[in-house]
N, C-alpha and C positions, 0 to 999 in steps of 0.2 A: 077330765083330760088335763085341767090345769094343776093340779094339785101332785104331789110326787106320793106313791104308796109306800110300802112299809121295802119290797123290792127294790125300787129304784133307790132305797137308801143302804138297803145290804149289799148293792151291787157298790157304792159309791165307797162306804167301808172297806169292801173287799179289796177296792184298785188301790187305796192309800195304805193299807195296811202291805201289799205288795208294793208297792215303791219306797216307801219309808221303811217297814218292819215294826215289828213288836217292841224293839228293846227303843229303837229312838223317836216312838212315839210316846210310852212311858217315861224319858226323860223330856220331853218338851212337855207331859203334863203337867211334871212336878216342877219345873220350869216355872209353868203358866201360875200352878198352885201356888209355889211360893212368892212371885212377884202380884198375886191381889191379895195373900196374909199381907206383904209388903204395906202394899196399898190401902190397906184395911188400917193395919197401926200407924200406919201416917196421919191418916184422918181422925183414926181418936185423937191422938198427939197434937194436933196442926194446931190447936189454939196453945198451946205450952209448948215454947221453944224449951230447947236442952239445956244442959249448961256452959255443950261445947258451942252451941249456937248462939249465947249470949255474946261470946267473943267476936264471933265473925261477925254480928250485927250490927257493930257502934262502925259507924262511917270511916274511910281514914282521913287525915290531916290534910288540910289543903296547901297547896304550894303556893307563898307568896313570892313577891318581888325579891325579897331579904334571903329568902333560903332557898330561891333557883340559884342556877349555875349560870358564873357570868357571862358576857356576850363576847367576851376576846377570846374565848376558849376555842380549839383549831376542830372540836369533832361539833361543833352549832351550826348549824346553817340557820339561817335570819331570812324569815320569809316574807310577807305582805300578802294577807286576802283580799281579795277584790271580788264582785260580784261581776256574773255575765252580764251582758246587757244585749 
């Protein structure tokens, strides 16, 4: 009684295939297919960045004192953090 037969899973097929249809269930397969190909060549790949991933990797430059924008400027608001207490 607990287990579903081969019926209760034709009947389950049958409702989706009526609400959805034939054609836009074949595009969410191919959907589904091509995004774990996706997935599949990612994870061969994942130890070898690209080439175009080499670029995006190197951190950017940090902002110091010297090359921020000064404090007399009219668009700076100047604030102080404080902690709740």
């Amino acid at each position: 009684m607990g287990g579903l037969s081969i019926w209760h899973w034709l009947i389950v097929l049958l409702i989706v295939v009526m609400v959805f249809g034939t054609k836009k269930l074949r595009n969410m397969g191919g959907d589904l297919g091509g995004a774990v190909k996706g997935f599949k060549d990612g994870m061969k790949d994942g130890g070898q960045p690209a080439a175009d991933d080499a670029a995006a990797a190197t951190p950017p430059a940090q902002v110091t004192a010297a090359t921020a924008a000064p404090a007399d400027d009219k668009n700076t608001i100047d604030v102080q953090a404080r902690q709740k207490s």
